[in-house]
C-alpha positions as CSV (number, residue, x, y, z in Angstrom):
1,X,-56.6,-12.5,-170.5
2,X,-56.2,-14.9,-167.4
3,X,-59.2,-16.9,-167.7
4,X,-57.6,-20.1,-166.5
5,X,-57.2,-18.5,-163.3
6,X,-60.1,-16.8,-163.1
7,X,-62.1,-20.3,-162.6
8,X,-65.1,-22.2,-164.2
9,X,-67.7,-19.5,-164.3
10,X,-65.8,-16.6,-163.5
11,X,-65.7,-13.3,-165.4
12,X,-62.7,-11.1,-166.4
13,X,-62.1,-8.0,-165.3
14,X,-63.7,-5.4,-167.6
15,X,-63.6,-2.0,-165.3
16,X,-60.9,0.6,-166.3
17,X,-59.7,2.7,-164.4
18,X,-57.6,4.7,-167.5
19,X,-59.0,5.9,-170.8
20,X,-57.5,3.7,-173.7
21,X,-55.3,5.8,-175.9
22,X,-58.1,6.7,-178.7
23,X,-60.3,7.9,-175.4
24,X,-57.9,10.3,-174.2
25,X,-59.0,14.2,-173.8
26,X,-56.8,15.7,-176.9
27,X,-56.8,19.3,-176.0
28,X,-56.1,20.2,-179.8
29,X,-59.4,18.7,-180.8
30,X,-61.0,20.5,-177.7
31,X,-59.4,23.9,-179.0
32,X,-60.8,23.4,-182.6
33,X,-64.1,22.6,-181.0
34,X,-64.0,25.9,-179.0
35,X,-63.3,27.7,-181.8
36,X,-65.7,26.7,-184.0
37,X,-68.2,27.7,-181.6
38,X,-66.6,30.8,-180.1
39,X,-65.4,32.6,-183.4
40,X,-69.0,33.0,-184.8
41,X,-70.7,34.3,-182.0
42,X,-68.0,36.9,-180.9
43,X,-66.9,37.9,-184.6
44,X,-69.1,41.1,-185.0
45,X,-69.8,41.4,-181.2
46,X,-69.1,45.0,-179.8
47,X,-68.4,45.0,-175.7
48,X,-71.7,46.7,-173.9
49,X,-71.3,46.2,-170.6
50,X,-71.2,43.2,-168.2
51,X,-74.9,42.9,-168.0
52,X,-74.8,42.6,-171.9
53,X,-72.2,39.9,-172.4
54,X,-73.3,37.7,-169.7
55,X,-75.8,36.1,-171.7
56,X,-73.0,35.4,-174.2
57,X,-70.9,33.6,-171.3
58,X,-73.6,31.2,-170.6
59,X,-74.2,30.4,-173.9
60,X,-70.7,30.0,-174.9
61,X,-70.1,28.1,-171.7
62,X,-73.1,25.5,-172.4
63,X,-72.1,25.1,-176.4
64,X,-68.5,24.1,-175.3
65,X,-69.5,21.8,-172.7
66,X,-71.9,20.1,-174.5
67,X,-69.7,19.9,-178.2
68,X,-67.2,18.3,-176.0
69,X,-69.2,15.7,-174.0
70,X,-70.6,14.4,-177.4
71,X,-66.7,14.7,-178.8
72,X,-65.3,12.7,-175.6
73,X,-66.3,9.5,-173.9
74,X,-69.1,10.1,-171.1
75,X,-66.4,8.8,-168.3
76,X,-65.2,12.5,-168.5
77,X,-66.3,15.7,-166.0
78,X,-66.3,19.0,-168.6
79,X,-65.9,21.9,-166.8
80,X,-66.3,25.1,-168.9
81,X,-65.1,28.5,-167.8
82,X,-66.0,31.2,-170.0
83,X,-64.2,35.1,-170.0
84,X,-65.3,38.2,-171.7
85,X,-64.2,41.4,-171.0
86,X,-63.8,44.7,-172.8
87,X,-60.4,45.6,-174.9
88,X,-58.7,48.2,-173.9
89,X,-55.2,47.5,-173.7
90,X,-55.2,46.2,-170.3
91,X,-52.8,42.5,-169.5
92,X,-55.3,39.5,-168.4
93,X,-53.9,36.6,-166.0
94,X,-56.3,33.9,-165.1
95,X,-55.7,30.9,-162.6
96,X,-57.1,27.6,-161.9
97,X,-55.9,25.1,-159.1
98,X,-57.4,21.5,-158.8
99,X,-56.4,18.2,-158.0
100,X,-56.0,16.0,-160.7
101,X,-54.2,12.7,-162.2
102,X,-51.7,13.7,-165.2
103,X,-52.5,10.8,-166.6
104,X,-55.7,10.5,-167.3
105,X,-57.1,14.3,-166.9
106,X,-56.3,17.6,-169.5
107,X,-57.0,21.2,-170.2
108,X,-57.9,23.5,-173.3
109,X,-57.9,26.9,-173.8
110,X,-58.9,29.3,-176.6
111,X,-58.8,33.2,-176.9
112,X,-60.7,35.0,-179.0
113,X,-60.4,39.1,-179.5
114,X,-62.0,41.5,-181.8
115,X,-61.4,45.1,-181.8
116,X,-63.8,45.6,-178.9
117,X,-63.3,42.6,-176.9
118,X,-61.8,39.9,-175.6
119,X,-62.9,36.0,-174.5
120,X,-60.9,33.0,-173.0
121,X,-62.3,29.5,-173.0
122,X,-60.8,27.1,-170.9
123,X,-62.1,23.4,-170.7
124,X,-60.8,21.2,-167.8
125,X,-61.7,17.5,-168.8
126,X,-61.7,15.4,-165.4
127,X,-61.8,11.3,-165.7
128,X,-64.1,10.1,-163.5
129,X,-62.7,6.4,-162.3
């Protein structure tokens, strides 16, 4: 700390602009999280349509984002995008594009299936400066 320079009177500077190294968003924490919460809701689920399920997405969706703000510093934007769609042999590709800093902001992802289903988690964690 420079407090000679800083003057009589005159504060350091405490703002940070980069999550210390114990702050960071460690997207194997995140994925544990997800599936903790993810595993026993969809475990004895059957697929009944997408009016069905949709329920499921928004609970899913809120239970991730909220698990992970408490897990993670508040200086983080969760966003939470949640996926469930019937199982029947079919390939899923999903895409996301965003401006971000490597530095500072990460990704998680968890995919779940059963024999009737499937669901993808995906958690973008966003530092807000």
């Amino acid at each position: 700390m420079k407090t000679a320079a800083l003057g009589i009177g005159a504060m350091p500077e405490t703002y940070s602009t980069r999550p210390s190294y114990k702050d960071k968003f460690c997207p194997i924490k995140a994925k544990k999280i997800m599936k903790d919460i993810v595993d026993p809701v969809l475990v004895e689920e059957k697929y009944q349509g997408r009016s069905a399920v949709s329920q499921h997405n928004l609970d899913i969706a809120e239970s991730v984002r909220n698990a992970l703000k408490d897990e993670f510093t508040s200086r983080f934007k969760i966003m939470v995008q949640v996926v469930i769609g019937e199982k029947q042999g079919q390939g899923v590709r999903m895409g996301s594009k965003c401006f971000w800093d490597s530095d500072t902001d990460n990704v998680a992802w968890y995919s779940f299936m059963n024999d009737s289903l499937f669901c993808i988690v995906v958690a973008f964690a966003s530092y807000l400066y």
